[in-house]
DSSP file (Angstrom, degrees, kcal/mol; ACC not computed):
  #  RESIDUE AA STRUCTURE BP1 BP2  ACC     N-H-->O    O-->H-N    N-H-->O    O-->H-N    TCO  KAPPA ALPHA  PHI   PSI    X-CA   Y-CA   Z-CA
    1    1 A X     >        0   0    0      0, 0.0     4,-3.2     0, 0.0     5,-0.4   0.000 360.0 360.0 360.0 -35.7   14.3   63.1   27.9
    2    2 A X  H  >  +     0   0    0      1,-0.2     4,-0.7     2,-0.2     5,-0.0   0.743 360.0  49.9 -79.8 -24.1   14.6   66.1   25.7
    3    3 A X  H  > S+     0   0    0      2,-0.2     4,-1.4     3,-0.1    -1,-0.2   0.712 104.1  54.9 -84.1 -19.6   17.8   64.5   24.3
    4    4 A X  H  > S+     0   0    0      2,-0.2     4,-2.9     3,-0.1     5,-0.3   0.943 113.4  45.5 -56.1 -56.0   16.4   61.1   23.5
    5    5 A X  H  X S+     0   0    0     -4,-3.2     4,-2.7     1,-0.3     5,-0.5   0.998 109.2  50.2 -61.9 -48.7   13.8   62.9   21.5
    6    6 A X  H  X S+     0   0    0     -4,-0.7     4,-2.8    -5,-0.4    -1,-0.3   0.977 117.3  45.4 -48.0 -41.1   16.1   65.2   19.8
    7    7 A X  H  X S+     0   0    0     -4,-1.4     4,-4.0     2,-0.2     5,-0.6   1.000 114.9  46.3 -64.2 -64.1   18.3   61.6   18.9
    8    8 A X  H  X S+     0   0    0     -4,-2.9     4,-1.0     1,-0.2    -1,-0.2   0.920 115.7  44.8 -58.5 -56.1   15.5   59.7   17.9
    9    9 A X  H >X S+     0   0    0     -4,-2.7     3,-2.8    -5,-0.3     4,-1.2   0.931 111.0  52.4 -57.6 -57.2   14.2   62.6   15.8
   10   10 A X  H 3X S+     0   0    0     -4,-2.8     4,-3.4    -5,-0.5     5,-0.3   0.907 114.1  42.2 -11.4 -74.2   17.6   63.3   14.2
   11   11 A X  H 3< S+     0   0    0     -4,-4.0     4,-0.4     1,-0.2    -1,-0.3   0.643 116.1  53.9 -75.2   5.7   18.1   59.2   13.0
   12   12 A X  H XX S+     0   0    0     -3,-2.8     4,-3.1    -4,-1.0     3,-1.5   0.882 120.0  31.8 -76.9 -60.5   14.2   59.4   11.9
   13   13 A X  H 3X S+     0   0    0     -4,-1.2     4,-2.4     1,-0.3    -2,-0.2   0.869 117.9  54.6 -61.9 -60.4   15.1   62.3    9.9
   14   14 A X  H 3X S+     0   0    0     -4,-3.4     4,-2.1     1,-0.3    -1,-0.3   0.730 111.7  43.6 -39.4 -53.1   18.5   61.2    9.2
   15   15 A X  H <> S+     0   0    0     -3,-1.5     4,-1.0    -4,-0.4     5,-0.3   0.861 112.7  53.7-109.1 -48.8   17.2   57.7    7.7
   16   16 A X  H >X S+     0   0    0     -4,-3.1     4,-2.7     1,-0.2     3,-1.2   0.950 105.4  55.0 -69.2 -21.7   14.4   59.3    5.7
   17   17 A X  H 3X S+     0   0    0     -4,-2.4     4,-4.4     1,-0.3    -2,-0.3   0.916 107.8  41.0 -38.2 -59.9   16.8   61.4    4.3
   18   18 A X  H 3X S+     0   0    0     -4,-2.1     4,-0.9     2,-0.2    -1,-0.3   0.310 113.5  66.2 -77.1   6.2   19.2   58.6    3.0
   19   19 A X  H <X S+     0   0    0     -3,-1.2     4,-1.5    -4,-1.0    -2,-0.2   0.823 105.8  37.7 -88.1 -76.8   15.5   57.0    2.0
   20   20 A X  H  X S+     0   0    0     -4,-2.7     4,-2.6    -5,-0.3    -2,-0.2   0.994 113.7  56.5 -60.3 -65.9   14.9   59.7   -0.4
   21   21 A X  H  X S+     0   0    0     -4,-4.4     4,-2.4     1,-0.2    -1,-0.2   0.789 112.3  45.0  -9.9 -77.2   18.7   59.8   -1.7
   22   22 A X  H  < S+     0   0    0     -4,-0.9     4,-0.5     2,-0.3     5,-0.3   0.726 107.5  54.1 -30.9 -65.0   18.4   56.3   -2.5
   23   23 A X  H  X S+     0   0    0     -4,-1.5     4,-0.6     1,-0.2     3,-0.3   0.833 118.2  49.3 -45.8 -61.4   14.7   56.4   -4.3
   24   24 A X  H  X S+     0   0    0     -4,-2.6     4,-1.0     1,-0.2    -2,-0.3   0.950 117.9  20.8 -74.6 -43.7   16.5   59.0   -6.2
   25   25 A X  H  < S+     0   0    0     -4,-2.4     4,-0.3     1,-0.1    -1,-0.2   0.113 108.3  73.6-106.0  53.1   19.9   58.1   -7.7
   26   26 A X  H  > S+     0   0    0     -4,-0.5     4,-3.1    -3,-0.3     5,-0.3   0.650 107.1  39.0 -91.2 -70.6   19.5   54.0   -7.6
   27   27 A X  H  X S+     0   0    0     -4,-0.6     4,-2.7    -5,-0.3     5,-0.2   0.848 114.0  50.7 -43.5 -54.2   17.0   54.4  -10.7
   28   28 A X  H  X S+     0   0    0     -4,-1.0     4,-5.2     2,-0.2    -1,-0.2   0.945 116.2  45.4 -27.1 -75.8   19.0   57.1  -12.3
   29   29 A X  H  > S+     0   0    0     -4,-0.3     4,-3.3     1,-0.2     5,-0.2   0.945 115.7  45.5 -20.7 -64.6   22.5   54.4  -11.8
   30   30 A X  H  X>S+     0   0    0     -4,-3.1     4,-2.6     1,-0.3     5,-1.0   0.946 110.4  51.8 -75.2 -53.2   20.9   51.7  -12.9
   31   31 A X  H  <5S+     0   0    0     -4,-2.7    -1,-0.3     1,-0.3    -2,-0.2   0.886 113.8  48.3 -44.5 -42.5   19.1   53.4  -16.2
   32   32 A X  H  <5S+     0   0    0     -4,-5.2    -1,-0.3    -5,-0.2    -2,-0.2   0.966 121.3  29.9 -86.6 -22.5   22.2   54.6  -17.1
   33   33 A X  H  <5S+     0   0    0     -4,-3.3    -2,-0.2    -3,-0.4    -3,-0.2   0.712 130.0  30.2-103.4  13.2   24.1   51.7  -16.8
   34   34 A X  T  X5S-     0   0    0     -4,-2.6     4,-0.9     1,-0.2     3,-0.5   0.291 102.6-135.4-127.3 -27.5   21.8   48.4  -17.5
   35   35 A X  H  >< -     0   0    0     -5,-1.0     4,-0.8     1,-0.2    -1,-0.2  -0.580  44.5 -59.3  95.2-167.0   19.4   51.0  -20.2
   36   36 A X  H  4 S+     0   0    0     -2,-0.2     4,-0.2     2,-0.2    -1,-0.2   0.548 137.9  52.1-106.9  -9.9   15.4   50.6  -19.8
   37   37 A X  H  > S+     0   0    0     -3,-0.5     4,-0.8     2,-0.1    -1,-0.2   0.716 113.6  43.5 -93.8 -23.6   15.0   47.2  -20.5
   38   38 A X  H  < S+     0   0    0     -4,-0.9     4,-0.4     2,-0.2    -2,-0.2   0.637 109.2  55.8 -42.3 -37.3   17.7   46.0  -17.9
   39   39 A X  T  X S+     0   0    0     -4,-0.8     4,-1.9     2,-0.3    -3,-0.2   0.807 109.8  53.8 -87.5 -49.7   16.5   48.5  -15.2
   40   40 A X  H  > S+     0   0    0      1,-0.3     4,-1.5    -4,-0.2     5,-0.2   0.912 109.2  44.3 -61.5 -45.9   12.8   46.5  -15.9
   41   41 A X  H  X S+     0   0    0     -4,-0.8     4,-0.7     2,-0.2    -1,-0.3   0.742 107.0  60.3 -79.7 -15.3   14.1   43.4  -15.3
   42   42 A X  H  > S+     0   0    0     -4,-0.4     4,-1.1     1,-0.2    -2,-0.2   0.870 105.2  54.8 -62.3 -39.2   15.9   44.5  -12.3
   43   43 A X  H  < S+     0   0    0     -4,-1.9     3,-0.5     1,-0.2     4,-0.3   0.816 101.1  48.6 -72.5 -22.3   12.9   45.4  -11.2
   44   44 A X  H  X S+     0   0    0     -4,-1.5     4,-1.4     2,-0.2     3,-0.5   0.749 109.8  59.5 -66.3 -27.6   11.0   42.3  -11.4
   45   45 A X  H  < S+     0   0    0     -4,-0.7    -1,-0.2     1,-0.3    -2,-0.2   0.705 108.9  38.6 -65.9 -43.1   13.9   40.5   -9.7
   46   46 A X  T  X S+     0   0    0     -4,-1.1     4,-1.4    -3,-0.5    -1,-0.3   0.337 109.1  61.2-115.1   1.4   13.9   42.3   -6.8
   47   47 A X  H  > S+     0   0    0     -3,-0.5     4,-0.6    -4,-0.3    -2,-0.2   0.544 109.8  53.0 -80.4 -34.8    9.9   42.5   -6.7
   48   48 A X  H  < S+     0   0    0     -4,-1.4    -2,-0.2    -5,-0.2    -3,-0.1   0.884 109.8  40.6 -74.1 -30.3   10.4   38.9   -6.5
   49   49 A X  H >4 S+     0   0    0      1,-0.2     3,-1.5     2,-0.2    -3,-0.2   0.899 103.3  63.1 -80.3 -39.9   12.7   38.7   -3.8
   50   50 A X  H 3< S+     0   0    0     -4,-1.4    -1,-0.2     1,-0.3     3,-0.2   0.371  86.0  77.8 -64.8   4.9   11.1   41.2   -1.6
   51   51 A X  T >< S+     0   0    0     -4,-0.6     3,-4.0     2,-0.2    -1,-0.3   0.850  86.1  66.9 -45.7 -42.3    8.0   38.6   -1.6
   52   52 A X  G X> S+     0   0    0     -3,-1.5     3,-2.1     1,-0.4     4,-0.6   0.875  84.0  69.4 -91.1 -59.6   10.5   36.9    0.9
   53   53 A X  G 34 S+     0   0    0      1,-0.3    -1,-0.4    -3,-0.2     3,-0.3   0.650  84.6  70.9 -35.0 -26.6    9.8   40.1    3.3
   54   54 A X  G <4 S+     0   0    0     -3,-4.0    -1,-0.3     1,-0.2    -2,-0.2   0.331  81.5  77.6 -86.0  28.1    5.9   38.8    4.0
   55   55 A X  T <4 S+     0   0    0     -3,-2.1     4,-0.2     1,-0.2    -1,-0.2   0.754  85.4  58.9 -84.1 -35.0    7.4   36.0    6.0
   56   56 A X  S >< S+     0   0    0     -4,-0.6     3,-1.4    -3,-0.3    -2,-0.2   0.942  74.7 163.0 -63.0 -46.2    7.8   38.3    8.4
   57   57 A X  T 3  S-     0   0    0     -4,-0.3    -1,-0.1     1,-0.3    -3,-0.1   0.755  82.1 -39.1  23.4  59.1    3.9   39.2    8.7
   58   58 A X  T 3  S+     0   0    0      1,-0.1    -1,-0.3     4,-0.0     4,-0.2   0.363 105.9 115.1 112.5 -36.7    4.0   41.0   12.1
   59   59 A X  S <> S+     0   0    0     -3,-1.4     4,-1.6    -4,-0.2     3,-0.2   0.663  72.5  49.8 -65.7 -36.2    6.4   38.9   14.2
   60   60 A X  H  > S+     0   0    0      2,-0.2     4,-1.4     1,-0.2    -1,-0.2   0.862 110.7  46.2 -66.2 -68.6    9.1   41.0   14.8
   61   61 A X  H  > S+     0   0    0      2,-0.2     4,-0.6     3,-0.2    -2,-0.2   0.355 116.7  53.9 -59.1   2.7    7.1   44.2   16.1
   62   62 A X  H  > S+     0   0    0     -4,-0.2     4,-1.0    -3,-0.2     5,-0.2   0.777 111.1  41.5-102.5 -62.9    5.2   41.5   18.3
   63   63 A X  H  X S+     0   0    0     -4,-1.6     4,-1.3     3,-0.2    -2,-0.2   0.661 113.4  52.7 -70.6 -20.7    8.0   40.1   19.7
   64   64 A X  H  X S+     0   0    0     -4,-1.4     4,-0.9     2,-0.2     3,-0.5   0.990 113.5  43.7 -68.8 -72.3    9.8   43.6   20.3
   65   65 A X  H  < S+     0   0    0     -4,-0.6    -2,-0.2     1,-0.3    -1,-0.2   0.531 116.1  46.7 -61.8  -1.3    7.0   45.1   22.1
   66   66 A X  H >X S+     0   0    0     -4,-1.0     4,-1.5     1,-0.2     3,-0.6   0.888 106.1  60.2-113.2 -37.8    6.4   42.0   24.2
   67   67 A X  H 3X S+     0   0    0     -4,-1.3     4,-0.8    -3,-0.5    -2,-0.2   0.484 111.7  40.8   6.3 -42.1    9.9   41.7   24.9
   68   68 A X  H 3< S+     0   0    0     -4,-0.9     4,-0.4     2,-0.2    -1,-0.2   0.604 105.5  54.8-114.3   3.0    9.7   45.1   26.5
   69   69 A X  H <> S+     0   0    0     -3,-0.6     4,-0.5    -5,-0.2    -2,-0.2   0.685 113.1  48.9 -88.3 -28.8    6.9   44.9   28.1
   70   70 A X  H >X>S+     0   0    0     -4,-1.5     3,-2.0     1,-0.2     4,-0.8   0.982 115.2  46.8 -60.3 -51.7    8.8   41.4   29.8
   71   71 A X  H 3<5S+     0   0    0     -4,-0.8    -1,-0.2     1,-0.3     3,-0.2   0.756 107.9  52.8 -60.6 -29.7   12.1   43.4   30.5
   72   72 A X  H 345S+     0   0    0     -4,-0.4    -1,-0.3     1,-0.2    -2,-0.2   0.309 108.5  51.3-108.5  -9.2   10.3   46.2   32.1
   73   73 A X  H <<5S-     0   0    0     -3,-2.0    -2,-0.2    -4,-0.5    -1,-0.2   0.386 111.5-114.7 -97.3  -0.3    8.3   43.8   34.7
   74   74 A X  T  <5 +     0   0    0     -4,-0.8     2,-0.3     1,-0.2    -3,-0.2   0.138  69.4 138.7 102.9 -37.3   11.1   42.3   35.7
   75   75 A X      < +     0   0    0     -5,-0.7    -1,-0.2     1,-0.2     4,-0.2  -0.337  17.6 172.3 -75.7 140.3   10.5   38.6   34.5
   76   76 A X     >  +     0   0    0     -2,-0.3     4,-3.2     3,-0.1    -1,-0.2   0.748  69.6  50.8-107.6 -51.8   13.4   37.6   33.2
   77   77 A X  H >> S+     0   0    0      2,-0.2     4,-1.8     1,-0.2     3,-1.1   0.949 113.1  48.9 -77.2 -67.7   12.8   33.9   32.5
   78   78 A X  H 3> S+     0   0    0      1,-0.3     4,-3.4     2,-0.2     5,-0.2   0.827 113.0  45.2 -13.8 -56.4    9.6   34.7   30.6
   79   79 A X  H 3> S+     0   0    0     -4,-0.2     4,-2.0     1,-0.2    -1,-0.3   0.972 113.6  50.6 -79.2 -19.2   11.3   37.3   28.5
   80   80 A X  H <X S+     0   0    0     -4,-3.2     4,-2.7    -3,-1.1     5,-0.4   0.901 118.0  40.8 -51.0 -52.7   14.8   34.6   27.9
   81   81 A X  H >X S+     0   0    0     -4,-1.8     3,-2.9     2,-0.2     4,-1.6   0.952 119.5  49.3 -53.2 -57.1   12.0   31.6   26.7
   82   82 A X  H >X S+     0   0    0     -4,-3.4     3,-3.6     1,-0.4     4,-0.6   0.826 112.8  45.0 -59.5 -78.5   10.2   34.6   24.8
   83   83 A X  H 3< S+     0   0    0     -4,-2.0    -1,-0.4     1,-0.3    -2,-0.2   0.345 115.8  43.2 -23.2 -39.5   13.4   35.6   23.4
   84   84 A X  H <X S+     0   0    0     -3,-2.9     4,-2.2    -4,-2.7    -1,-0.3   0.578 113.3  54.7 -82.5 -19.1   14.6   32.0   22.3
   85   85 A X  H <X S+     0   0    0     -3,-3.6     4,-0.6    -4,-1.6    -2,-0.2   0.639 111.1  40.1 -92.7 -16.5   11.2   31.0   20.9
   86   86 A X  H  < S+     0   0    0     -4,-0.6     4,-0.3    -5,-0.2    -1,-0.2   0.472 114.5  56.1-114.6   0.5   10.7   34.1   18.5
   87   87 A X  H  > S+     0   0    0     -5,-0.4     4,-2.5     2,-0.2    -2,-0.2   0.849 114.7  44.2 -92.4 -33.7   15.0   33.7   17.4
   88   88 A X  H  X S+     0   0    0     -4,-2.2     4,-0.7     1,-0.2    -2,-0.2   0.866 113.3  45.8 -85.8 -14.3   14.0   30.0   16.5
   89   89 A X  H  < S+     0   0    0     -4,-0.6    -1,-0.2     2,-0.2    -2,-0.2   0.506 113.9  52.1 -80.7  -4.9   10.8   30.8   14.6
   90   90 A X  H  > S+     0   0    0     -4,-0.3     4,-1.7     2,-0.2    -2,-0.2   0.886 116.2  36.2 -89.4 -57.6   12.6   33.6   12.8
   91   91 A X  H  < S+     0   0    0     -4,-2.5     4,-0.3     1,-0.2    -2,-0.2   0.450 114.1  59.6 -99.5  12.8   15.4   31.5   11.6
   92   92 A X  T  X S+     0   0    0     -4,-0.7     4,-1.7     2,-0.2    -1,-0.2   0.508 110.2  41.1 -74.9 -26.9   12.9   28.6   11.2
   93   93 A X  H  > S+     0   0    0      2,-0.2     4,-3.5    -5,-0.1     5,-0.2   0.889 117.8  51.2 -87.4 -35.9   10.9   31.0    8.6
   94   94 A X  H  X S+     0   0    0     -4,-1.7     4,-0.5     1,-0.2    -2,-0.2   0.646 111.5  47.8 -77.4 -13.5   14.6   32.1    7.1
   95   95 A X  H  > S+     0   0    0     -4,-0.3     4,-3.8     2,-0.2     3,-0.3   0.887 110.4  50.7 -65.1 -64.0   15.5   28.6    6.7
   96   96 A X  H  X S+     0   0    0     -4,-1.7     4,-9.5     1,-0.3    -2,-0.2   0.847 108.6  48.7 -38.6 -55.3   12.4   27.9    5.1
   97   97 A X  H  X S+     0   0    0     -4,-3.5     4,-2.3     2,-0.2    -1,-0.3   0.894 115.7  46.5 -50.7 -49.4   12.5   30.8    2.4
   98   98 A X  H  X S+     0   0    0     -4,-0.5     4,-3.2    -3,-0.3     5,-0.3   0.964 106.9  55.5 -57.3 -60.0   16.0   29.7    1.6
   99   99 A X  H >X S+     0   0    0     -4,-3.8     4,-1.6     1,-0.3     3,-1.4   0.957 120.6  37.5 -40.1 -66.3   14.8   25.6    1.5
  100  100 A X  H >X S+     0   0    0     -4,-9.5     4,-2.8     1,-0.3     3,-0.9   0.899 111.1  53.2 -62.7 -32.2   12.1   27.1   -1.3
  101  101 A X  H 3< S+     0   0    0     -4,-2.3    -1,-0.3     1,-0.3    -2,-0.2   0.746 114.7  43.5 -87.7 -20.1   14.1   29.6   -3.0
  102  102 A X  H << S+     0   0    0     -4,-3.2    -1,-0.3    -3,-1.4    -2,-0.2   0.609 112.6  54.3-101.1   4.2   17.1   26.7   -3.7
  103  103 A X  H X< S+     0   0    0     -4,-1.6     3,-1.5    -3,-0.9    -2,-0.2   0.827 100.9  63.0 -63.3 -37.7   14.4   24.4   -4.6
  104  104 A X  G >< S+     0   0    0     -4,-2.8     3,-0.7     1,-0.3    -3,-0.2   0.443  82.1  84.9 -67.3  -0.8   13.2   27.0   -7.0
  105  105 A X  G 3  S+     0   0    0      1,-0.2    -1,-0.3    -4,-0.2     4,-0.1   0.707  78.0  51.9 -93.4  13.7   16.0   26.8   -8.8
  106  106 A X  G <  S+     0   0    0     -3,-1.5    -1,-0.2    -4,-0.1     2,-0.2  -0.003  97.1  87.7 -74.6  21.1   15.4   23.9  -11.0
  107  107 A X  S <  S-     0   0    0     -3,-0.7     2,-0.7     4,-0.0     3,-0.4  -0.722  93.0-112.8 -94.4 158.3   12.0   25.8  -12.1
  108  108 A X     >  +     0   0    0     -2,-0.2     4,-1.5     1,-0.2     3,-0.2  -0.763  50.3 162.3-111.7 114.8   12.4   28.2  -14.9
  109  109 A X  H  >  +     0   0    0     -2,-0.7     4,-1.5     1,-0.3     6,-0.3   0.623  69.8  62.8-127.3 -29.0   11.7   31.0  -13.0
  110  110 A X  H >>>S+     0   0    0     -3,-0.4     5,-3.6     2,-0.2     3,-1.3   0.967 103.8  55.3 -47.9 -50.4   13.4   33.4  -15.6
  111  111 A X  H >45S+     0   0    0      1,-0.3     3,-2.7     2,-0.3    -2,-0.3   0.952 111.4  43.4 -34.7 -80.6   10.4   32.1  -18.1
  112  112 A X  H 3<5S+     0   0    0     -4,-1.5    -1,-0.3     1,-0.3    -2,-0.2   0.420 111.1  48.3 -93.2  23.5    7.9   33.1  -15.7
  113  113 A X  H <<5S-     0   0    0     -4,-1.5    -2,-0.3    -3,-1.3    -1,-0.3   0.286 106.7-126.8 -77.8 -14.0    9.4   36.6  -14.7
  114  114 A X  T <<5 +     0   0    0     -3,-2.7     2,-0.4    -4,-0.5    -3,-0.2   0.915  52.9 162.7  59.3  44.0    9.6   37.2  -18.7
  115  115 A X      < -     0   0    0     -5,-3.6    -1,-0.2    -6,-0.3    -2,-0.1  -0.882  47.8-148.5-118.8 152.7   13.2   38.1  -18.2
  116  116 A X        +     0   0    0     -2,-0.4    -1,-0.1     2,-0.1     3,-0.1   0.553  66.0 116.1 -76.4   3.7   15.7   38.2  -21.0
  117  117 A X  S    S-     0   0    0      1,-0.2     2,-0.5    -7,-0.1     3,-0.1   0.124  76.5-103.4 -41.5 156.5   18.4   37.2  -18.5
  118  118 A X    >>  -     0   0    0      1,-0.1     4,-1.8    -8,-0.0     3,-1.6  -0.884  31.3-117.7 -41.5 111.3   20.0   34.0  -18.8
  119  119 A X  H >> S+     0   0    0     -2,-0.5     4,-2.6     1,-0.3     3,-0.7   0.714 106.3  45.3 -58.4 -58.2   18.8   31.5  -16.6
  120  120 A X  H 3> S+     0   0    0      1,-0.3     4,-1.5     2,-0.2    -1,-0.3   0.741 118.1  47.3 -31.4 -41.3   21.8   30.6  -14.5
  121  121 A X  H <> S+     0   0    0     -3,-1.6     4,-2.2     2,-0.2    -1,-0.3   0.960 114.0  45.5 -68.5 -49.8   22.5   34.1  -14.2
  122  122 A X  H <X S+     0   0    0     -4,-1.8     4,-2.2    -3,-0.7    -2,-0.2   0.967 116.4  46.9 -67.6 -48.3   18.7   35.1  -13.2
  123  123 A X  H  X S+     0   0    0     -4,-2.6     4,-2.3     2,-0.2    -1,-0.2   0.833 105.5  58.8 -59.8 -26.4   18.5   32.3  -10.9
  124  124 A X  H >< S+     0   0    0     -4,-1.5     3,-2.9    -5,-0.4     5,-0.4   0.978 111.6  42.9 -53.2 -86.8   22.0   33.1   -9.2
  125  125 A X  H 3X S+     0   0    0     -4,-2.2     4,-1.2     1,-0.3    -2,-0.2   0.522 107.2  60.1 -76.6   0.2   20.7   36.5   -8.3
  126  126 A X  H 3< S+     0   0    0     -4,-2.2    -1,-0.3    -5,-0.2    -2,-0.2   0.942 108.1  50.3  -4.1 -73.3   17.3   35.4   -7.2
  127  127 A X  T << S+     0   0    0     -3,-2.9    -2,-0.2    -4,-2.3    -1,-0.2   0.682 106.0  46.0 -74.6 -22.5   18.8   33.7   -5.2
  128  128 A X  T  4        0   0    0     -4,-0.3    -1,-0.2     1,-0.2    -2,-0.2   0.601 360.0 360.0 -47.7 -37.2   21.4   36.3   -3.6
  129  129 A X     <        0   0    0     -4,-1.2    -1,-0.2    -5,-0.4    -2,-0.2   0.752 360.0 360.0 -40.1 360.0   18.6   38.7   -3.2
């Protein structure tokens, strides 16, 4: 037991670490090579994509803990349905996001982020986000 906890703490520690790293020299990077008006619009960009992340609302931690509460009673066929039912709503919600985000691009989505980007360009990485 005393080694689980020691692992788990480790890759908590471990992960905020490379958490903090990041936070710090990403801004740094990017200010020095994109300047302070690039660096801004990078950020709107990716403020835009990470919208994409409230698809999730909650589904993922529901389905883990209920998932292990199945595995750990035994039911096996309960936690296999569970298990197929939250992998097609998952890539039913990641399908969706996709459906809108290549519909969005014939909008001019640059326009209404205010970025000086080119559209093709801005929409490209939208959409890669």
């Amino acid at each position: 037991m005393w080694r689980r906890l020691l692992q788990h703490s480790f890759s908590l520690a471990l992960g905020q670490g490379v958490n903090v790293a990041h936070q710090w020299l990403v801004p740094m990077a990017f200010l020095q090579h994109y300047g302070l008006e690039g660096y801004g619009a990078w950020l709107v960009v990716m403020a835009a994509a990470g919208q994409m992340a409230n698809l999730d609302f909650g589904l993922q931690t529901y389905l883990i803990n209920r998932l292990t509460m199945l595995h750990e009673a035994g039911d096996h066929a309960a936690f296999r349905r569970l298990q197929s039912t939250g992998l097609l709503t998952a890539l039913g919600l990641a399908g969706g996001g996709l459906l809108v985000l290549l519909v969005a691009q014939w909008f001019p989505i640059e326009r209404w982020l205010r970025l000086d980007w080119p559209a093709p360009e801005a929409r490209l990485v939208l959409l890669l986000l």
